[in-house]
DRENNU-949062 format. One record per atom (N, C-alpha, C, O): x, z, y; residue in three letters; residue number from 1. Coordinates in steps of 0.001 Angstrom, whole numbers, padded with zeros to 6 digits. Layout:
! residues N
X Z Y ALA NUM
...
//
This chain:
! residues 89
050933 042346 -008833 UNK 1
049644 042961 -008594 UNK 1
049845 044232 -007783 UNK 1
050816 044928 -008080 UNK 1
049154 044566 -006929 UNK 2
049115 045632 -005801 UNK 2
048632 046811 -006765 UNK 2
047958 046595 -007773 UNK 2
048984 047896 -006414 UNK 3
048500 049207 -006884 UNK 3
047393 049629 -005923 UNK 3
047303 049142 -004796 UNK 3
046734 050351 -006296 UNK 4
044959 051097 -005867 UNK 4
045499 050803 -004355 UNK 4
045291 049909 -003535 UNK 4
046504 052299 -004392 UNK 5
047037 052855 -003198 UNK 5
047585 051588 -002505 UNK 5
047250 051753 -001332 UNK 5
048013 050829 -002560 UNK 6
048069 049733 -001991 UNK 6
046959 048211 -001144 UNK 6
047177 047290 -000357 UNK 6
045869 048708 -001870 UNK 7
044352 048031 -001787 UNK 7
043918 048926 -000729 UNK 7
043915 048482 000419 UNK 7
043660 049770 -000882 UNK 8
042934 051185 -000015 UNK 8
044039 050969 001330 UNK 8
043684 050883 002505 UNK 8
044896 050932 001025 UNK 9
045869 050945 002368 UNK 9
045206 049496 003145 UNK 9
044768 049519 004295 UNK 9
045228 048540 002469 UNK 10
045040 047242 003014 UNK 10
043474 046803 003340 UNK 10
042917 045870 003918 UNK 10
043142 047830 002745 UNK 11
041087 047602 003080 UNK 11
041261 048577 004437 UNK 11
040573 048305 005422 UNK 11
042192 049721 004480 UNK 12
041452 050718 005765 UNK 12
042172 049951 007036 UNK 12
041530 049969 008086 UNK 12
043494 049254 007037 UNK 13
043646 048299 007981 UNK 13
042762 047452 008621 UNK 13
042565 047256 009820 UNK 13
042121 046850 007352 UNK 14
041449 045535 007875 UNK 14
040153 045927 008660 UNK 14
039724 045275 009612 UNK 14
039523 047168 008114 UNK 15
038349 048142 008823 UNK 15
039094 048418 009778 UNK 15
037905 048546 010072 UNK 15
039661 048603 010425 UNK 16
040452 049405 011425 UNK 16
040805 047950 012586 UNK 16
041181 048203 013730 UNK 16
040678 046886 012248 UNK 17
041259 045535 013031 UNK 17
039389 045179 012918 UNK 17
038783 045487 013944 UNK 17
038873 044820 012233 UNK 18
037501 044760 012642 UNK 18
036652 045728 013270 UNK 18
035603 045083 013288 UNK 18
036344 046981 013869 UNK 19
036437 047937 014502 UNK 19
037056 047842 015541 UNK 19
036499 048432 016466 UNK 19
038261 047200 015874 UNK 20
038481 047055 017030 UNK 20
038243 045565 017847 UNK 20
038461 045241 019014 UNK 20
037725 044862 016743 UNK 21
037319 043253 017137 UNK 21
035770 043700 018070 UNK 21
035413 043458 019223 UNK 21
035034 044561 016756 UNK 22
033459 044265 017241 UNK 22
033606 045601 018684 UNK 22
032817 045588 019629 UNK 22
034125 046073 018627 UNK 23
034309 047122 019542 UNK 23
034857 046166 020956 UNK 23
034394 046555 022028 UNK 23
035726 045058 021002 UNK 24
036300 044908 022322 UNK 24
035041 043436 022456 UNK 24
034835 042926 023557 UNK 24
034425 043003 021365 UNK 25
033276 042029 021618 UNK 25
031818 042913 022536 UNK 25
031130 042450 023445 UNK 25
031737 044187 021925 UNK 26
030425 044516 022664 UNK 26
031188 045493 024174 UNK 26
030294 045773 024972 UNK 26
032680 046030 024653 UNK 27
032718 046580 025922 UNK 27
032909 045093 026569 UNK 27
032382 045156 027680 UNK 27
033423 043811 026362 UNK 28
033507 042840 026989 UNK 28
032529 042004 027348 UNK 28
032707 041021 028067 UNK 28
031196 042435 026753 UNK 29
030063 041694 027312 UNK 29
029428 040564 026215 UNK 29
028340 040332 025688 UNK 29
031087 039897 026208 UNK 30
030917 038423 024772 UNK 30
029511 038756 023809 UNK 30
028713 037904 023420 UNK 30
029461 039917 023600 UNK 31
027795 039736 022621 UNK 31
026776 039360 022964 UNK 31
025932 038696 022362 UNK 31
026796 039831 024125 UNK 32
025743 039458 024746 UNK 32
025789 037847 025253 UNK 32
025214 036800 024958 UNK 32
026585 038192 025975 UNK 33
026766 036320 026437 UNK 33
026267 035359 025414 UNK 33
025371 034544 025637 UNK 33
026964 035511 024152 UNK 34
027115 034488 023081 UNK 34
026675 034356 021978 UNK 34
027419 034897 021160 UNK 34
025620 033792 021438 UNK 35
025147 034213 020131 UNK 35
026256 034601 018945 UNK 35
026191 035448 018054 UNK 35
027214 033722 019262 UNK 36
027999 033634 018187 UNK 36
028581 034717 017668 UNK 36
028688 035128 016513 UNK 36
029008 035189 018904 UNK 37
029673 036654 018793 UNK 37
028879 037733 018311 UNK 37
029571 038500 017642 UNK 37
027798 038050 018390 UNK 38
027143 038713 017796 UNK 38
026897 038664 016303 UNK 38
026943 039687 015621 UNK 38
026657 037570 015842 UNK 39
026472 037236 014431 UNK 39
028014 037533 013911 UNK 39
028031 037749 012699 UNK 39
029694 037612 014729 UNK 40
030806 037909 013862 UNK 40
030570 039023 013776 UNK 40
030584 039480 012633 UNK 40
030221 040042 015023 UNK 41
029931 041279 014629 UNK 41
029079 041717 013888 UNK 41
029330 042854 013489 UNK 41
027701 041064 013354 UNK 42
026969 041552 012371 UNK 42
027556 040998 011181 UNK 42
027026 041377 010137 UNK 42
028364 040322 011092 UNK 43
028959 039149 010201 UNK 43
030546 040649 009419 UNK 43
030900 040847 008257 UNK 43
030943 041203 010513 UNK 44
032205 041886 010708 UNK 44
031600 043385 009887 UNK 44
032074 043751 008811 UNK 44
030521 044118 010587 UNK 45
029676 044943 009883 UNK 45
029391 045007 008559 UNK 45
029800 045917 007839 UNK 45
028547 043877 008094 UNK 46
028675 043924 006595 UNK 46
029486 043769 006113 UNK 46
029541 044745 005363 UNK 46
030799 042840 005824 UNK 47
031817 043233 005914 UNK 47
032850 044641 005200 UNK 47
033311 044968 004107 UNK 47
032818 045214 006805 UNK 48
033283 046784 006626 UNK 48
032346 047368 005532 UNK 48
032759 048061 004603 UNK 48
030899 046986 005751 UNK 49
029963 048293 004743 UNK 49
030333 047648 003296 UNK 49
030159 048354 002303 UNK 49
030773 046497 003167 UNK 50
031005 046514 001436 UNK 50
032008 046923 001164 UNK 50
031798 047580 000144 UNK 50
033388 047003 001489 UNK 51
034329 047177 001657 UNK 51
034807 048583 001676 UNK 51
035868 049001 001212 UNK 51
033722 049362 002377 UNK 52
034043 050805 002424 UNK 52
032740 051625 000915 UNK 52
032647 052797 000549 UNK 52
031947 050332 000415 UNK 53
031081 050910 -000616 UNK 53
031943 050932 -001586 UNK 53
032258 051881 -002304 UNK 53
032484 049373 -001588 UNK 54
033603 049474 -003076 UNK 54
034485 050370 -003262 UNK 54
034602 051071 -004267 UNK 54
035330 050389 -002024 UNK 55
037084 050782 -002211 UNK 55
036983 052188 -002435 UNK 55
037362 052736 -003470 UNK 55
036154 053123 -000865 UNK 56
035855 054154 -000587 UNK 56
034669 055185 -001138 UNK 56
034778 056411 -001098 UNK 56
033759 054617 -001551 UNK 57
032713 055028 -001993 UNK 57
033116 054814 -003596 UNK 57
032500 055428 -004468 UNK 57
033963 054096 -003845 UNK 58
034195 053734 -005926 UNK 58
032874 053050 -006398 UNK 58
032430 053158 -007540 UNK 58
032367 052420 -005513 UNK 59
031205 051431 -005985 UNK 59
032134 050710 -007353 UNK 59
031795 050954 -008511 UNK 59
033186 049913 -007070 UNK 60
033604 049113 -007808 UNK 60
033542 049412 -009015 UNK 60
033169 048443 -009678 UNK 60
033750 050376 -009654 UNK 61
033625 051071 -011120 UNK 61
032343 051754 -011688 UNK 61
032126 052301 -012769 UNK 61
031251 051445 -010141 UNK 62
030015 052059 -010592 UNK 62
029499 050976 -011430 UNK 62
030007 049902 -011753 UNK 62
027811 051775 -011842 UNK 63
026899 050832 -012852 UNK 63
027068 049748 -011388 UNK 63
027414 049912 -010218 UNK 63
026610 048608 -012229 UNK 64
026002 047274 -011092 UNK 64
024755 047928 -010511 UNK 64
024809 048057 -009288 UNK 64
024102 048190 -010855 UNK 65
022949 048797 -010179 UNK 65
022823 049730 -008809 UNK 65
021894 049878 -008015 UNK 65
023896 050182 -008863 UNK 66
024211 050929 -007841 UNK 66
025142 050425 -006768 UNK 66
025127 050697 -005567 UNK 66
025858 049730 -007360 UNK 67
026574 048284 -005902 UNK 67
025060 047219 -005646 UNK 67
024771 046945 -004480 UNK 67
024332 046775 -006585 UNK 68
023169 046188 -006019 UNK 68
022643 047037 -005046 UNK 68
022674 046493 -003942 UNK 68
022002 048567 -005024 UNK 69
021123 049147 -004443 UNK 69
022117 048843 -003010 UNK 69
021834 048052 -002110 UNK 69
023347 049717 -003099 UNK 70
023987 049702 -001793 UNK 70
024206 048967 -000800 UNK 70
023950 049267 000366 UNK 70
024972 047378 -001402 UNK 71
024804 046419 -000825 UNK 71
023651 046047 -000217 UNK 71
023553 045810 000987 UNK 71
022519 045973 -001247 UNK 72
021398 045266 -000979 UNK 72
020604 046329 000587 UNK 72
019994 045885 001559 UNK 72
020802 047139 000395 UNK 73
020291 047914 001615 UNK 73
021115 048271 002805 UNK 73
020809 048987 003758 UNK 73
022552 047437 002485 UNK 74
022917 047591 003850 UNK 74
022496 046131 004242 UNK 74
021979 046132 005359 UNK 74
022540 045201 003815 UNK 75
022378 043450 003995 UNK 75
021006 043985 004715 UNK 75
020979 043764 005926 UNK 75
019634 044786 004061 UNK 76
018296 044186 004291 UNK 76
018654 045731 006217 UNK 76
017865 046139 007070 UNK 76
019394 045861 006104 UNK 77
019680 046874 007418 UNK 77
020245 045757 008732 UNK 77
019595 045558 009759 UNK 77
021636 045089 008405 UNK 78
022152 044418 009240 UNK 78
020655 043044 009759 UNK 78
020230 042564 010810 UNK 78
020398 042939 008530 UNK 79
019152 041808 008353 UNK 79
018437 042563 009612 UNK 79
018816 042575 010784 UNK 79
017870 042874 009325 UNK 80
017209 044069 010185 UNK 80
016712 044364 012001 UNK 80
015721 044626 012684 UNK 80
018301 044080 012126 UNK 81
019102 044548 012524 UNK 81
019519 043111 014071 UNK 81
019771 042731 015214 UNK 81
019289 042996 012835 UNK 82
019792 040898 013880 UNK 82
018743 040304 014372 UNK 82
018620 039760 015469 UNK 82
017665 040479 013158 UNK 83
016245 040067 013487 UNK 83
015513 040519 014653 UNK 83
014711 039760 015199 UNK 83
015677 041439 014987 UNK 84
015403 042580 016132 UNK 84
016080 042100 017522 UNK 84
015570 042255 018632 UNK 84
017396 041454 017236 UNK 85
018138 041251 017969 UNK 85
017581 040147 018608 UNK 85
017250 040184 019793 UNK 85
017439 039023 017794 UNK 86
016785 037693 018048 UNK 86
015354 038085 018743 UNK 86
015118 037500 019800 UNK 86
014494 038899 018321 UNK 87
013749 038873 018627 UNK 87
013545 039259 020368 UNK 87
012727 038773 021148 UNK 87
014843 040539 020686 UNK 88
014691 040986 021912 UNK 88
015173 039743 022992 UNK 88
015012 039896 024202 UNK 88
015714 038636 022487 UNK 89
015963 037527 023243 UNK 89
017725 037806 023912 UNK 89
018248 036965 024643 UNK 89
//
């Protein structure tokens, strides 16, 4: 079993490799071009935001209520977010 410090090390990597995914998807154009790509990056986004609620934020040890609120309002954001997207064509 991995220690904390070992999790935290391996969550800020993986933020750090997705960050540079959605980052070389939107200077390369691919988002635009491709639906698909857009949805990894909104896909990649939520993602990072749970990831940095749990590990970084100590969601994980919070009440549930408070990983519901967080989550749930970054999801109804990216939601949001995409919808807008779709919509601008």
């Amino acid at each position: 079993m991995s220690s904390p410090r070992q999790r935290l090390d391996a969550v800020w990597v993986a933020t750090l490799l997705a960050t540079g995914i959605t980052w070389w998807a939107g200077e390369s154009g691919l988002g635009a071009a491709a639906p698909w790509a857009a949805a990894a990056v909104f896909a990649l986004s939520l993602a990072k935001g749970v990831a940095i609620g749990l590990e970084f934020m100590e969601l994980r040890g919070a009440p549930a209520v408070w990983r519901r609120f967080v989550i749930g309002w970054l999801v109804m954001v990216i939601a949001l977010i995409a919808t807008l997207r779709l919509l601008a064509g």
